[in-house]
N, C-alpha and C positions, 0 to 999 in steps of 0.2 A: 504494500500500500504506500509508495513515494510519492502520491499525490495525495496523500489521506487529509482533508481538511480544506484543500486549495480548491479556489474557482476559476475555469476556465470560458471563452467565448473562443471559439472555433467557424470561423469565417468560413463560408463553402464545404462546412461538415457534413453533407446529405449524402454524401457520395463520395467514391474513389479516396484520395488520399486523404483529406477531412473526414472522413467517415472511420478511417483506421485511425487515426488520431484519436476523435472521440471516443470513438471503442476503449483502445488503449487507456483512454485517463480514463474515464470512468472506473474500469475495474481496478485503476491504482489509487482509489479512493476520492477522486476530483467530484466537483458538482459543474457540471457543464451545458453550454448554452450552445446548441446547433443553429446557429444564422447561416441562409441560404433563400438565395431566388424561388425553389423548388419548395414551394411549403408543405407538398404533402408528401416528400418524400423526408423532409427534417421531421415534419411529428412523427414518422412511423417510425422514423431510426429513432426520435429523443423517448417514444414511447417503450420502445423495442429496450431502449438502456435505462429508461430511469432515468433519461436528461430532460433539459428543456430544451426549447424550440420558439423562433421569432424567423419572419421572411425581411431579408435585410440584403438589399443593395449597395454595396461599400463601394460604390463610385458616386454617390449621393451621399451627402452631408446630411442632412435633412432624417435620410433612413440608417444613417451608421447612431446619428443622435437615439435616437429611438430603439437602435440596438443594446447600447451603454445603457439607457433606461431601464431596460427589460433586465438587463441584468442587475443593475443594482437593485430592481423594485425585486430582484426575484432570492438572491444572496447576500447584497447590501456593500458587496464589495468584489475586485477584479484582481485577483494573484497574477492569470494568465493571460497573455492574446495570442492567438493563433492567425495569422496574416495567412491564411491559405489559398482563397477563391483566387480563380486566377484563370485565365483566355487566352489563347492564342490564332493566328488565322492563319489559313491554309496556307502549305508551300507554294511558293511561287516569286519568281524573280524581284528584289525589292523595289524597284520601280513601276511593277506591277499591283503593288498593297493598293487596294483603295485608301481615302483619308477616312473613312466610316470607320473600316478596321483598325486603322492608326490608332485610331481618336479610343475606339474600343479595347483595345489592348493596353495602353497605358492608363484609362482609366480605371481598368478594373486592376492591372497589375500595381502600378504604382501611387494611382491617386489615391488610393484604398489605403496605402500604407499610412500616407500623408492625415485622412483623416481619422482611422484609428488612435492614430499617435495623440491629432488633437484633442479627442475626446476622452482618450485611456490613460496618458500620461502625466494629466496633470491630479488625476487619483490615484494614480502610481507612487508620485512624487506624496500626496498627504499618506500615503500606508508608511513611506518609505522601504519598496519593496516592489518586485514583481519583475515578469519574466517575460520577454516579447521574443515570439517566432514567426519568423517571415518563411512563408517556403516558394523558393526562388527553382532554379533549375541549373540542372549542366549544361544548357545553352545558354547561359551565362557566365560561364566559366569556358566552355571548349565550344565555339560555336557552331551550329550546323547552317550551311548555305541552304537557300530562299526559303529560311525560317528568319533573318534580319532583324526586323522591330520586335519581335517577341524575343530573340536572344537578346537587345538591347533593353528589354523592359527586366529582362531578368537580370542581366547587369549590372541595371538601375539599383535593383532590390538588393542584390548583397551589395553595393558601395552604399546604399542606407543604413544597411544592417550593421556597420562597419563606423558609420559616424553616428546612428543613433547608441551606438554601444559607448562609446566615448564620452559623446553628453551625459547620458545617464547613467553613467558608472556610479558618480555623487552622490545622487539622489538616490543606489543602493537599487537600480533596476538594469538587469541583463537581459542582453537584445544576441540573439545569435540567428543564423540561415541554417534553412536544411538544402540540396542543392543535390533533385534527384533525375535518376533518369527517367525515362521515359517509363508509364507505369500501366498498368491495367485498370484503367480510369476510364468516366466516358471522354474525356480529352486527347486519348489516344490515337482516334482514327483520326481526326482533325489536324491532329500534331504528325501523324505520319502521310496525310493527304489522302490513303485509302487506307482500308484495316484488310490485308489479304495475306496469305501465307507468306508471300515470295517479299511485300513489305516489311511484314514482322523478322523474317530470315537477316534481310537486309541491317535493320537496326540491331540485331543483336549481335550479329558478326562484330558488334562497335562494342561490345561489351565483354569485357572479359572472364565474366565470373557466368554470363550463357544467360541470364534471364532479365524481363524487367524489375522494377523497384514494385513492391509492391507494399498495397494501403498495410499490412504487417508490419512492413519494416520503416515505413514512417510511422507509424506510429511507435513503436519499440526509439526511432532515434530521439524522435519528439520531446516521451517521457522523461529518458535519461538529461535532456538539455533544458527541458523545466522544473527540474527536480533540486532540492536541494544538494544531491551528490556536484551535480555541474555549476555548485554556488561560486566557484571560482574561473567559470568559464564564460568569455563572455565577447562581441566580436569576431566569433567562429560561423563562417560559412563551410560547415558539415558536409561534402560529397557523399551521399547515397547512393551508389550511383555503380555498384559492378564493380570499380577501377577501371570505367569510359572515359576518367581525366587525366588518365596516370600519363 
């Protein structure tokens, strides 16, 4: 139980890697909050664990506020954030992105970080305490061609992860990345442009260890980096990821 007593909100928990995350904390004792677009699929996972559940937009201000509410009206207070929800758009040449997509990818990947932070941090700062998880990707570390703007958004997010670790070391809260590969998620076929054998072959040939990351082993990383064992870690963008960066 290394979360026994702590609250988490878990951004895009309905599904795929959010969904192994929550999983995870829950049975390590967490009370946690599934925010997600998909509201019927966060009540049946938050009912399915024993958690809660709010339909929350983290590219809106307006619905991230509303998210913080729910949780505090529901716990009264926010140990964890789980930065997870996250878009990507199809492969394809980056001159070819529409700006819809552009506009869509960085909103959901990095604006989302921007206004967690402003709603979550500054109750972070009165616990003096708490632990922020971004999960970024290995195309933002080793990048894959005409995937561009989304390898750049996840770039984005661990060089955040890396200076919001800095600022709020003081105030006594650690900010680290997970930074996985490609997963058995519904973001999959999107992220590999089709879902067929001869794609799936393709990307794992990239992997060393033969498989994808899966919602398991984020969650297993997750725990350990919100936990108090990782109370002296902080700043670390974590590869999950095979040894695809090695």
């Amino acid at each position: 139980m290394r979360l026994d007593g702590k609250t988490a909100i878990v951004t895009g928990g309905a599904s795929g890697f959010g969904a192994g995350i929550a999983r995870k904390f829950v049975t390590e004792g967490a009370r946690v909050l599934i925010a997600d677009l998909n509201t019927d699929m966060a009540e049946a996972l938050a009912e399915e664990l024993g958690a809660e559940a709010v339909t929350a937009n983290v590219a809106d201000g307006g619905s991230v506020a509303e998210m913080v509410q729910t949780a505090m009206d529901s716990f009264g207070r926010i140990d964890i954030l789980i930065n997870n929800a996250g878009v990507t758009h199809l492969p394809a040449p980056m001159e070819d992105v529409s700006e819809d997509d552009f506009d869509r990818v960085f909103a959901v990947n990095c604006k989302s970080v921007y206004l967690t932070a402003r709603h979550i941090v500054p109750l972070m700062k009165k616990q003096g305490a708490g632990a922020i998880l971004n999960v970024a990707s290995t195309a933002g570390v080793s990048p894959r061609p005409r995937l561009n703007w989304y390898n750049a958004s996840k770039g984005w997010m661990n060089n955040a992860t890396k200076g919001m670790a800095v600022e709020l070391a003081p105030a006594g809260i650690r900010v680290n990345a997970l930074n996985p590969v490609a997963g058995e998620t519904p973001l999959l076929a999107r992220f590999m442009g089709e879902d067929t054998p001869e794609m799936r072959a393709k990307f794992l040939a990239t992997i060393p260890l033969g498989r994808f990351s899966t919602p398991e082993d984020m969650g297993n990383a997750a725990c350990f980096l919100c936990s108090d064992e990782a109370s002296m870690i902080t700043g670390v963008c974590m590869e999950v990821d095979g040894g695809r960066c090695i």
